[in-house]
ZAMARGU-4260 file (C-alpha; in steps of 0.2 Angstrom, whole numbers, plus 5000, padded with zeros to 4 digits):
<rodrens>
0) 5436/4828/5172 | 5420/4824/5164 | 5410/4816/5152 | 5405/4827/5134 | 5393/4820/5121
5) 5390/4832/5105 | 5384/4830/5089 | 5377/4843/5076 | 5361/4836/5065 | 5356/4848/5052
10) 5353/4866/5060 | 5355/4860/5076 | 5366/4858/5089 | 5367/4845/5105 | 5377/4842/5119
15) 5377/4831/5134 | 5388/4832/5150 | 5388/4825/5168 | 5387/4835/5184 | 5399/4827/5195
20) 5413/4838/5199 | 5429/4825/5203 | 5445/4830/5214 | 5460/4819/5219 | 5465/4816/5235
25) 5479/4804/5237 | 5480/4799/5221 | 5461/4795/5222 | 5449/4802/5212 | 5433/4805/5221
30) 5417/4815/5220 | 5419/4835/5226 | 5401/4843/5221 | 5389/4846/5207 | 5388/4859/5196
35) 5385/4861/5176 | 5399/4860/5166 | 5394/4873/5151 | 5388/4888/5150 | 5377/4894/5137
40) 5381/4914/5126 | 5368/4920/5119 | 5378/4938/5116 | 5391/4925/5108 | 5377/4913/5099
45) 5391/4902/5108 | 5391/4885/5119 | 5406/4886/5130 | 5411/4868/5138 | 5427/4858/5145
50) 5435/4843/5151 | 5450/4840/5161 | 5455/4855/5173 | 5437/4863/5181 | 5448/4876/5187
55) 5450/4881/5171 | 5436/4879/5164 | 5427/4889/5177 | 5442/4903/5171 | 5439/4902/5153
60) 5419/4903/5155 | 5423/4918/5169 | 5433/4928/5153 | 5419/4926/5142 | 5409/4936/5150
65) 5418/4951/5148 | 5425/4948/5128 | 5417/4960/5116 | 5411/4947/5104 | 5393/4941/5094
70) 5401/4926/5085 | 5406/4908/5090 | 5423/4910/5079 | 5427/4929/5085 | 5424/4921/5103
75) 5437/4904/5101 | 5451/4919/5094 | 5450/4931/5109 | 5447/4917/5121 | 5464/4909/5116
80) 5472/4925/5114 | 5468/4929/5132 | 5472/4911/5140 | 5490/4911/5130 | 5494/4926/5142
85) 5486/4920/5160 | 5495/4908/5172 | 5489/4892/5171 | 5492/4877/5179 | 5502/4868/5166
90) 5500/4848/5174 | 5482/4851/5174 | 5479/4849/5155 | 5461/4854/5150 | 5451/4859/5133
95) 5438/4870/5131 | 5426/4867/5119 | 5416/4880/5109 | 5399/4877/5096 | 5390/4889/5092
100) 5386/4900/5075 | 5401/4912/5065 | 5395/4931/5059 | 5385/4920/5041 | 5373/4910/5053
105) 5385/4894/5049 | 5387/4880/5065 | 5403/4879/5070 | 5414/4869/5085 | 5432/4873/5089
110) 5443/4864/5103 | 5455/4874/5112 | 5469/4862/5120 | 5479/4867/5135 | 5494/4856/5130
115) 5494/4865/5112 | 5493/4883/5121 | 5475/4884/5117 | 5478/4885/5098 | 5462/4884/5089
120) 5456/4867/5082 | 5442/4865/5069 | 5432/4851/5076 | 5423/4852/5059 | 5436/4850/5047
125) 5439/4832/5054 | 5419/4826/5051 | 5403/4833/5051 | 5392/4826/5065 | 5398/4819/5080
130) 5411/4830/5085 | 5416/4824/5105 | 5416/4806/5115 | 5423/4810/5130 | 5429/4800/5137
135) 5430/4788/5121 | 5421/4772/5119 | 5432/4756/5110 | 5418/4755/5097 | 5413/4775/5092
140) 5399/4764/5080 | 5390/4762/5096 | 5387/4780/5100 | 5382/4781/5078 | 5370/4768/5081
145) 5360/4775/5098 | 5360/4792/5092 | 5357/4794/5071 | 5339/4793/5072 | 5324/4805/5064
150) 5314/4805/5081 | 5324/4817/5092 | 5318/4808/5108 | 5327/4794/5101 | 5343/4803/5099
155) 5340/4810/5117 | 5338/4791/5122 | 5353/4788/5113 | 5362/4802/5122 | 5357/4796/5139
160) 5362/4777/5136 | 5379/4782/5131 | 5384/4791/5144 | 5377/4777/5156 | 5390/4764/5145
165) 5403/4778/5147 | 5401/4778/5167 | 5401/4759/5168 | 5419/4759/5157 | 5425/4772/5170
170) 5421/4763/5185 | 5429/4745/5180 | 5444/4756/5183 | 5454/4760/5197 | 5450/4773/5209
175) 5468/4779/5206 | 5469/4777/5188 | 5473/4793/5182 | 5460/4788/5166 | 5448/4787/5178
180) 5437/4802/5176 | 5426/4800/5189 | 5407/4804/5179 | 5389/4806/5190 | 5378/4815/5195
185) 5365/4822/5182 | 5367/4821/5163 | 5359/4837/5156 | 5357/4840/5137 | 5357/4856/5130
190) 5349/4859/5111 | 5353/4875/5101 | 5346/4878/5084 | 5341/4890/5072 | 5357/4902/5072
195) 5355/4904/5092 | 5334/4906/5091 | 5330/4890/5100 | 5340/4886/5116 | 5333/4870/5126
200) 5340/4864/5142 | 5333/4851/5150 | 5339/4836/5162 | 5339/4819/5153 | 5345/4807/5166
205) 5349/4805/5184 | 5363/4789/5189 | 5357/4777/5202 | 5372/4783/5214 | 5366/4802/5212
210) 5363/4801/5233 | 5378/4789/5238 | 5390/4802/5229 | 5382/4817/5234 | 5383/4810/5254
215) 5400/4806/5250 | 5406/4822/5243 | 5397/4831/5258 | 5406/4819/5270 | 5422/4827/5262
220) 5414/4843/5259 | 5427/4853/5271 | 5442/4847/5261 | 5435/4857/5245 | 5431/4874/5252
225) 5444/4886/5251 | 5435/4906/5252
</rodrens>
């Protein structure tokens, strides 16, 4: 469960996530740890993030590491060959997420879906631009509006605040909605651009409960480890 921000803006490619990994404990969703949530392939000129399951997601970014691959579309075909034939935990649905650049220096984003065994989905085929709002605002003009700007700090700015509006949506809800998806920590941008030559990562924003939900998830911290 997290929060994903990504847009692409000429030869270049962003994307913004939370660090708060959530977990449910009777029915409640609540702070487990932090950690970051993609993983950047240079070997692959490939992005690899996800929402939903973080068991998964730490599997599928596990597998990459050992595919035989220097493309962001070779990489989406042999990751979902290799997940079609793994056991999975089928009621925790997850999708990975994959930008990066094919084998002609073109950007590309795929989305892998667990409920559609992980069948590849052309993210760019919808629209060009802003590809993921996770989780989805009522108004997506909103995120249009803070982010299309010529200053890239603007658009960083515009990053940060979304996610901000996206964590005060998730906390109106219930702790044991299961929409709730629990977002905190850090949110960290990453920046790719120039077919894979400029990589940036860099933190963009701290929320005000960072301390409260890191005490809390250490209060907790013995439910989680499992060796």
């Amino acid at each position: 469960m997290t929060a994903l921000n990504a847009m692409i803006q000429k030869d270049l490619i962003l994307l913004s996530m939370d660090t708060q990994v959530s977990t449910r404990t009777d029915g409640k969703i609540g702070p487990a740890y932090y950690n970051q949530k993609f993983e950047v392939l240079p070997f692959a000129k490939s992005v690899i993030a996800g929402t939903g399951d973080y068991d998964t997601i730490i599997k599928a970014m596990q597998i990459t590491k050992r595919l035989l691959v220097r493309d962001v579309e070779t990489l989406a075909e042999m990751l979902r060959d290799t997940l079609k034939h793994k056991e999975l935990n089928e009621e925790r649905r997850s999708t990975l997420y994959l930008f990066g650049y094919d084998d002609v220096s073109r950007i590309r984003a795929f989305a892998l879906r667990s409920g559609n065994s992980f069948e590849i989905e052309d993210l760019l085929k919808e629209e060009s631009g802003i590809l993921v709002l996770k989780p989805e605002l009522e108004n997506r003009k909103e995120f249009l509006d803070l982010i299309e700007n010529d200053s890239l700090d603007q658009v960083i700015q515009g990053f940060k605040l979304t996610m901000r509006k996206q964590k005060m949506i998730d906390e109106k809800k219930d702790v044991g909605d299961p929409e709730r998806v629990g977002i905190g920590g850090e949110n960290i941008l990453c920046l790719i651009g120039e077919n894979f030559e400029r990589i940036n990562m860099f933190k963009i924003d701290r929320f005000d409960d960072y301390d409260e939900q890191y005490n809390l998830a250490l209060s907790n911290i013995h439910k989680q480890l499992d060796f």
